[in-house]
C-alpha positions in Angstrom: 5.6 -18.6 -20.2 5.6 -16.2 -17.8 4.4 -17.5 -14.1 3.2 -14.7 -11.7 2.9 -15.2 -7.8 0.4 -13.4 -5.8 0.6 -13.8 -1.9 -1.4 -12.4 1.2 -1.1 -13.3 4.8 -4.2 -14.4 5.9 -6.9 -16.9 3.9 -9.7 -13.7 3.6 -6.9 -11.7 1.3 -6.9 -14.1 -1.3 -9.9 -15.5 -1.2 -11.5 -13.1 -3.7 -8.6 -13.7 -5.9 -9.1 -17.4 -6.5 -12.3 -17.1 -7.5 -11.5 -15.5 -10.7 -9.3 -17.9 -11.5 -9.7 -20.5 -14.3 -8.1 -24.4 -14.8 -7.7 -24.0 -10.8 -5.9 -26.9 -9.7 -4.8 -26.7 -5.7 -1.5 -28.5 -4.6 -0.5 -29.0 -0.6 2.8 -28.3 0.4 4.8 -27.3 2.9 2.0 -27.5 5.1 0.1 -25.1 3.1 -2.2 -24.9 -0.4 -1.0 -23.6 -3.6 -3.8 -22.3 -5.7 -2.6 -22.4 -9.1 -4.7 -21.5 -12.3 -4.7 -18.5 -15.4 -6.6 -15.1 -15.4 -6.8 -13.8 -18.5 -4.1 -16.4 -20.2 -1.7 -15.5 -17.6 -0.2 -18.2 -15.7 -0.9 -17.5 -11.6 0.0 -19.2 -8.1 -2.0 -18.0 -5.3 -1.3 -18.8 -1.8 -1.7 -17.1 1.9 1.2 -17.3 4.2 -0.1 -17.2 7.3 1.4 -14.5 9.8 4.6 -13.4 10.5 8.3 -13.3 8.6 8.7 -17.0 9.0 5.3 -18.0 7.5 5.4 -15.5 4.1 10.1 -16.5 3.8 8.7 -19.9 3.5 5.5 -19.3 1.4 7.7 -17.0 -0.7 10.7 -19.5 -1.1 7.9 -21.7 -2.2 6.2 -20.4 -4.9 9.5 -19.6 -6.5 11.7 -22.3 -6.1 8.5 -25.1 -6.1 6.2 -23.5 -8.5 8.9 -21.4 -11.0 7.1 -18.0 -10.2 9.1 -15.3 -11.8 7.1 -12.3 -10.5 5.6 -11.7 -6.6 3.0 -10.1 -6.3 2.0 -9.1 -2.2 -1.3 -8.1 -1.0 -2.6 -7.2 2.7 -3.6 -4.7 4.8 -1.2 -2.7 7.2 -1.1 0.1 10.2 -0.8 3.6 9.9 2.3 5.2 11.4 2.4 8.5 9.0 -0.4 11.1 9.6 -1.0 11.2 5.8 -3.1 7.8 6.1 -6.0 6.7 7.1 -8.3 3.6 7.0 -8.9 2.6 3.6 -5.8 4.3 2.0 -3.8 2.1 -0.7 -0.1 2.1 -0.1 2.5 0.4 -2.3 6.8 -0.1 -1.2 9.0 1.4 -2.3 11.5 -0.1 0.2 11.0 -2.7 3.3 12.4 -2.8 6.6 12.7 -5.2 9.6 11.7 -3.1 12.8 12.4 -5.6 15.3 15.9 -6.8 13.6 18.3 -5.1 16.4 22.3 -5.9 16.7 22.9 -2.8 17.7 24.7 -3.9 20.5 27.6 -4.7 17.2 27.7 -0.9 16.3 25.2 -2.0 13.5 22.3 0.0 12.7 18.5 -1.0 13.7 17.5 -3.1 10.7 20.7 -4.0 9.5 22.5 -7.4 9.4 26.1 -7.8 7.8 25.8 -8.5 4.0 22.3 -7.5 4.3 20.8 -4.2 3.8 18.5 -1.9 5.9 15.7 -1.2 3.2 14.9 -3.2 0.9 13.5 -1.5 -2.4 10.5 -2.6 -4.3 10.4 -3.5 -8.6 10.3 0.1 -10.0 8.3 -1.2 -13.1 6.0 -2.9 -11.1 5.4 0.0 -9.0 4.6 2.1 -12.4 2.1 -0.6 -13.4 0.5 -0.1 -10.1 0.4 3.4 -10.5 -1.2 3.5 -14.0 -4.0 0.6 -12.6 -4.7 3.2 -9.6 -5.1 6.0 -12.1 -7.2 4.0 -14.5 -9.5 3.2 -11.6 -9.7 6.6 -10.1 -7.6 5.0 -7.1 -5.4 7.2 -4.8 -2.0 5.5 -4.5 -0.3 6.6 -1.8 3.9 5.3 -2.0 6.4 5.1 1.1 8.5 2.8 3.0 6.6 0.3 4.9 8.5 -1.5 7.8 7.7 -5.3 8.9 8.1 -7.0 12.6 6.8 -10.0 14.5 4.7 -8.8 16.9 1.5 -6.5 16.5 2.4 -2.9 17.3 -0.7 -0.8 19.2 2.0 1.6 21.0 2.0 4.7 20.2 5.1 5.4 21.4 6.5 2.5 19.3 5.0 3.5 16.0 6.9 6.9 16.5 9.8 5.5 16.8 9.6 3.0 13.7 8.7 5.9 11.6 11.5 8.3 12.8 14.2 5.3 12.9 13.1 3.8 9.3 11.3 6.5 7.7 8.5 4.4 7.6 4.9 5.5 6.6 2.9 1.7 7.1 3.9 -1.6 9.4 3.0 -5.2 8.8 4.6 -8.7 9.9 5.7 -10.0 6.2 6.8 -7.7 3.8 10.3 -7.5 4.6 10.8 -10.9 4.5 9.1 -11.3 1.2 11.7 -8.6 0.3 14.9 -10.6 1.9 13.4 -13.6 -0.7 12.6 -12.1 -3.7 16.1 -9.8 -3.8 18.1 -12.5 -2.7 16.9 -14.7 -6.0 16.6 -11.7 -8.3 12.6 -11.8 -8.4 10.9 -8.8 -9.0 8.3 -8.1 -6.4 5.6 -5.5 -5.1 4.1 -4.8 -2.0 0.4 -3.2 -1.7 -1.3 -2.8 1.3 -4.6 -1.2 2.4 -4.5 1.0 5.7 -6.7 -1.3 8.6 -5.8 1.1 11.6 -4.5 4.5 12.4 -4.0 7.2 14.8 -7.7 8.5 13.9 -9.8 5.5 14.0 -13.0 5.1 16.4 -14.4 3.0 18.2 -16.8 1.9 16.1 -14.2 0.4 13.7 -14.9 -3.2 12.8 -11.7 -5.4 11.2 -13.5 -7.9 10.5 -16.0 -6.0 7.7 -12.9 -3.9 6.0 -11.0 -6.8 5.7 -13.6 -8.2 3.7 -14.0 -5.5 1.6 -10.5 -3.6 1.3 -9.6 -7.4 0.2 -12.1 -7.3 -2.7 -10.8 -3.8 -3.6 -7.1 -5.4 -3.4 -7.9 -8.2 -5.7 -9.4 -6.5 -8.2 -6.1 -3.8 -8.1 -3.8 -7.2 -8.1 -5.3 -8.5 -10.9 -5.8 -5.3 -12.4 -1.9 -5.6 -12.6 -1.5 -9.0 -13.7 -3.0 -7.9 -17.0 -0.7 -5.1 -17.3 2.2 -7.3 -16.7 3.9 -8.2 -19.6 
């Protein structure tokens, strides 16, 4: 039977996804808990990275190599760089990029490593289930390149230079490096992300509340999906 992975970043993005689960069994590994049960018949693993590319290539080798996952589902929230979004939007991958990966100093391109590549795209059919969830729940799904670093950018300056260089619309710390894993093993995998910040937001923003509710709107889209896998 098919086993399906679904991974966030931080404890609060999955949380509302284990507690749908049934026959929940936890295993520690790695330094980190593995949450695996069935919604719906279907076989799950659920398990938050922690931050960054080092924390989600591990968590990711994990659940694939450890637990036999065969599909990755990703779910977390990301900033803004295209004008088109704003807090709240949905965005899925269609590729993923490493902002911060730089031998240029080689003649190589920003992003690029030799026998790597500089985007890396996204499942298609995964990205059609996604889009027929979003429709079915009156979602708009917005679709793009998202690009991934290790450090938190709030430069302006910086953002426009990931979006020109990449083409990116969204940035994050993990996708890309859930990308590396899943290609390099021949995974499919999918990348949604809700929009926490962005060129417009005020003052009066709080994280803390929309993370707790754009991750109840993600889990309910993830597992939206997980039924629609076949």
């Amino acid at each position: 039977m098919s086993k399906i992975a679904i991974m966030g970043a931080m404890p609060e993005e999955i949380e509302p996804i284990i507690t749908k689960l049934d026959d929940l069994n936890v295993v520690e590994y790695a330094a980190n808990k593995y949450y695996e049960g069935s919604y719906h018949g279907k076989k799950v693993v659920v398990a938050y990275s922690k931050i960054g590319k080092v924390f989600a290539t591990l968590t990711a080798t994990s659940l694939i190599e450890k637990f036999g996952c065969d599909t990755l589902l990703f779910s977390g929230v990301a900033g803004a760089i295209s004008e088109d979004l704003h807090i709240g939007d949905l965005i899925i991958a269609d590729g993923l990029c490493q902002h911060d990966l730089d031998i240029t100093a080689f003649g190589h391109p920003y992003g690029y490593v030799p026998e790597g590549e500089v985007c890396i795209p996204t499942d298609e059919k995964l990205r059609e289930v996604a889009k027929k969830v979003a429709k079915a729940k009156g979602l708009p799904l917005k679709e793009g390149i998202i690009a991934t670093g290790d450090q938190f950018v709030a430069d302006h300056e910086r953002k426009e230079w990931i979006g020109k260089t990449f083409h990116a619309d969204a940035l994050e710390m993990e996708g890309a490096a859930v990308a590396v894993v899943c290609s390099s093993l021949d995974v499919p995998y999918f990348i949604l992300r809700a929009i926490s910040d962005s060129a417009d937001m005020d003052a009066s923003f709080n994280f803390d509340e929309f993370l707790e509710s754009s991750a109840k709107i993600s889990a309910d889209f993830i597992l939206a999906m997980v039924e629609e896998i076949a």
